[in-house]
N, C-alpha and C positions, 0 to 999 in steps of 0.2 A: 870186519864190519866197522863203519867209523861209529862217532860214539851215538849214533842212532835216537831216530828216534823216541820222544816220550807219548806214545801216541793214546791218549786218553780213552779216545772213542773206537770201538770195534768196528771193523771192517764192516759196511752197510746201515755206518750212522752216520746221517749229515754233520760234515765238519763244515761247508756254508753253507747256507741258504738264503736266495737272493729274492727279495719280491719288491716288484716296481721301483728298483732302482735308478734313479733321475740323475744326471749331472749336466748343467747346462754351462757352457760358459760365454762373457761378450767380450769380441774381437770389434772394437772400435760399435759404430750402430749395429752390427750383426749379430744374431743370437744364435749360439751353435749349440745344436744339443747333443752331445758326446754322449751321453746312456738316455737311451731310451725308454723307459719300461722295461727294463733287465730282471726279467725272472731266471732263477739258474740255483741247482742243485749240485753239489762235489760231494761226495760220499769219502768219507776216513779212507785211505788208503788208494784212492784213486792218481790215476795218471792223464795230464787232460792237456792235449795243445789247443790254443787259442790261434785263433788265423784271421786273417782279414786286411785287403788293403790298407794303404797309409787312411788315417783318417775313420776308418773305420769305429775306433773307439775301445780298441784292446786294451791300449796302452792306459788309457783311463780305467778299464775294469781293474787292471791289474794292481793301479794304486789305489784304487778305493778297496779292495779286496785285501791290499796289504797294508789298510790304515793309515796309507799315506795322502788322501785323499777323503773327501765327505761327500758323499749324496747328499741331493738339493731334496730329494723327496725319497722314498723309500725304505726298505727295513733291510738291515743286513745280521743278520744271526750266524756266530761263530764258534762252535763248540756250544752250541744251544746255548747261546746269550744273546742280547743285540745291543751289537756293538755300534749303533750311529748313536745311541743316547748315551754313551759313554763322553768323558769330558777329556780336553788333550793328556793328561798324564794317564789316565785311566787307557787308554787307547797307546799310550807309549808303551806303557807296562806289558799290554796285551803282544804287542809290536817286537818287543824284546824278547818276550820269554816263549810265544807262539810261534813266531814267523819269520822266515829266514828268505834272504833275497840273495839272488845270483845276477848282474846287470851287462850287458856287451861289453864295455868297458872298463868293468874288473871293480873300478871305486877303493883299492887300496891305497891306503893311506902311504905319500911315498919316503916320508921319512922313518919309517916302524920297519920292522921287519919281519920275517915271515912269523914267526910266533908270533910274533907284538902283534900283527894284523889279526892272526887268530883270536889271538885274546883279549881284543878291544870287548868284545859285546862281554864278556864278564866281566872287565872291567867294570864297562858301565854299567851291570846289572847289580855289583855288589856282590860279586860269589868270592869266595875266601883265595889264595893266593896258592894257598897248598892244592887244592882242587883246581882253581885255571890252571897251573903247573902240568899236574897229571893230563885235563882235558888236552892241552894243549899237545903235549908228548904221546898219547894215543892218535891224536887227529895231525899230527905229522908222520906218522908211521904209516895210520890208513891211507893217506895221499899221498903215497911216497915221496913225502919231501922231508926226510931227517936231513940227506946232506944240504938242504937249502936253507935251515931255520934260521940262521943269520942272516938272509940274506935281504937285501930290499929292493921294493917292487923292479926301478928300474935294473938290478941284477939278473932279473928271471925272465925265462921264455913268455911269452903270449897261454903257451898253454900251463905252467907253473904257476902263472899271475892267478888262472881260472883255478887252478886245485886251489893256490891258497883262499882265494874267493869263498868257493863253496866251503872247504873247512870252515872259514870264518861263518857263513852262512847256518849251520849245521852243528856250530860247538854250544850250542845252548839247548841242543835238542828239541827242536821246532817240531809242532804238528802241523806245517803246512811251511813247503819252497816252491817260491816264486822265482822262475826265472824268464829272465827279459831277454829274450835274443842272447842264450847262452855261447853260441856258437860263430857270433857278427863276424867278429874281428879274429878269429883262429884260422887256421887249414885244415884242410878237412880233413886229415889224419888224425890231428889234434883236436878237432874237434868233435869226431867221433871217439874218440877217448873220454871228452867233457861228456860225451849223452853218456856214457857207457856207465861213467859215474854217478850222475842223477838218475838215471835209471835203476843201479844197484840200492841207491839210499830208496827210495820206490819200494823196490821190491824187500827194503828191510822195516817198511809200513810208513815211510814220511808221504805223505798227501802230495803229488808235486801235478804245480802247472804250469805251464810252458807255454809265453808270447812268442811266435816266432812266423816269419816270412816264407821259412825254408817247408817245404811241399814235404820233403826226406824227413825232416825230421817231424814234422805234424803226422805221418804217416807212422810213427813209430810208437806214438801215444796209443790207448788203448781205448781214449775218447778225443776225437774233435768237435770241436767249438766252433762254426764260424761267424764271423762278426761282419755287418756292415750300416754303415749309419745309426752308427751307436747302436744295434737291436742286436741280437742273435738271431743267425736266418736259418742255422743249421747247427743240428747236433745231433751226431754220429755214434756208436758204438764199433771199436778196431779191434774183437776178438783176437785174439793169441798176438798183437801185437807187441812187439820188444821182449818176444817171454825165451830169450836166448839167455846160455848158462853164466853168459861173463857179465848180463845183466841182476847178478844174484850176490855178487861179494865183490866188494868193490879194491877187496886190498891183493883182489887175483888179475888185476888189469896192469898190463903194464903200458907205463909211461911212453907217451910218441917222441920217437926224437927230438933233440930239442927242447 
């Protein structure tokens, strides 16, 4: 298992809660309202894809939900707090130690290497040297990438890029991953390799929700979203979806060629 989860809240307690969430933005004289009255419940432990044409307004949930974004109006509560009256550092801290992001295009840093990338977010949190070390050395093992930890970004596959991602993602033990179009820019061998992983961290209690285009892989959530003109128009419940055995231990997958 990687190093998992610190998941505070038990299974069937709101880890967000969304009410009348606003985000407006202006594109030259035009006013575009990207969240419309966004009410929306994620419970600890859930698996949720986000779906909705370009424009729709996912993409905006997804950074307001991961703090990298503010509501123009609304209450966002996160681990029963509410996090829009919080102030930018307060909201960093929370960013840091809560929330872990997975992005299409990987976002590793290209001169670190694969540990160094893992071990940015303790870095920057201030966790001791002896402890990044360890975390780091477990969450290469889980991803199997020991023979890669030298390596940097431009070094590695498309789908190695994504292990190291999510580890980085992941090594601070987040209650809730965000991932943005996990699977954009991979093959689909590799990129079912990528769900197969976010899936096992799931099923070892991390909250994950998933923006994504792809039908296959919204369909493998256990809840869909869908989004259009910034509102949610739909929200589904996908019993026994992704409840397959390789989505349960993530260091029993093996790696797609390449």
């Amino acid at each position: 298992m990687p190093s998992g989860a610190d998941v505070s809240s038990a299974a069937g307690t709101a880890l967000i809660e969304l009410a009348g969430i606003e985000r407006v933005f202006m594109l030259g004289d035009s006013r575009v309202r990207a969240l419309a009255s966004v009410d929306l419940r994620i419970d600890a432990g859930e698996y949720v894809a986000v779906m909705g044409p370009s424009g729709s307004g996912k993409s905006t949930l997804l950074n307001v939900l991961g703090l990298l974004d503010r509501p123009d109006a609304g209450t966002y509560r996160f681990e029963g707090r509410d996090v829009t009256t919080l102030d930018a550092n307060a909201q960093a801290h929370v960013r840091a130690h809560r929330i872990g992001f997975v992005f299409q295009s990987f976002h590793l840093v290209p001169r670190l290497t694969a540990a160094e990338n893992i071990a940015l977010p303790m870095v920057l949190a201030g966790v001791a040297a002896r402890e990044r070390a360890e975390r780091v050395k477990q969450a290469l093992r889980d991803f199997g990438l020991n023979d890669r930890s030298d390596h940097r970004p431009d070094q590695l596959s498309g789908g190695q890029r994504q292990r190291v991602a999510i580890a980085r993602a992941t090594v601070m033990r987040p209650a809730l991953l965000l991932a943005d179009e996990p699977t954009g820019n991979l093959d689909r061998a590799t990129g079912d390799e990528v769900v197969r992983l976010l899936e096992a961290l799931n099923a070892q209690g991390v909250t994950l929700v998933v923006v994504t285009h792809d039908k296959a892989l919204g369909d493998r959530a256990r809840r869909r979203v869908g989004m259009e003109d910034g509102a949610v128009r739909s929200d589904v419940a996908q019993p026994g979806a992704a409840d397959t055995p390789a989505a349960r231990d993530p260091s029993s997958i093996e790696p797609a060629a390449g």
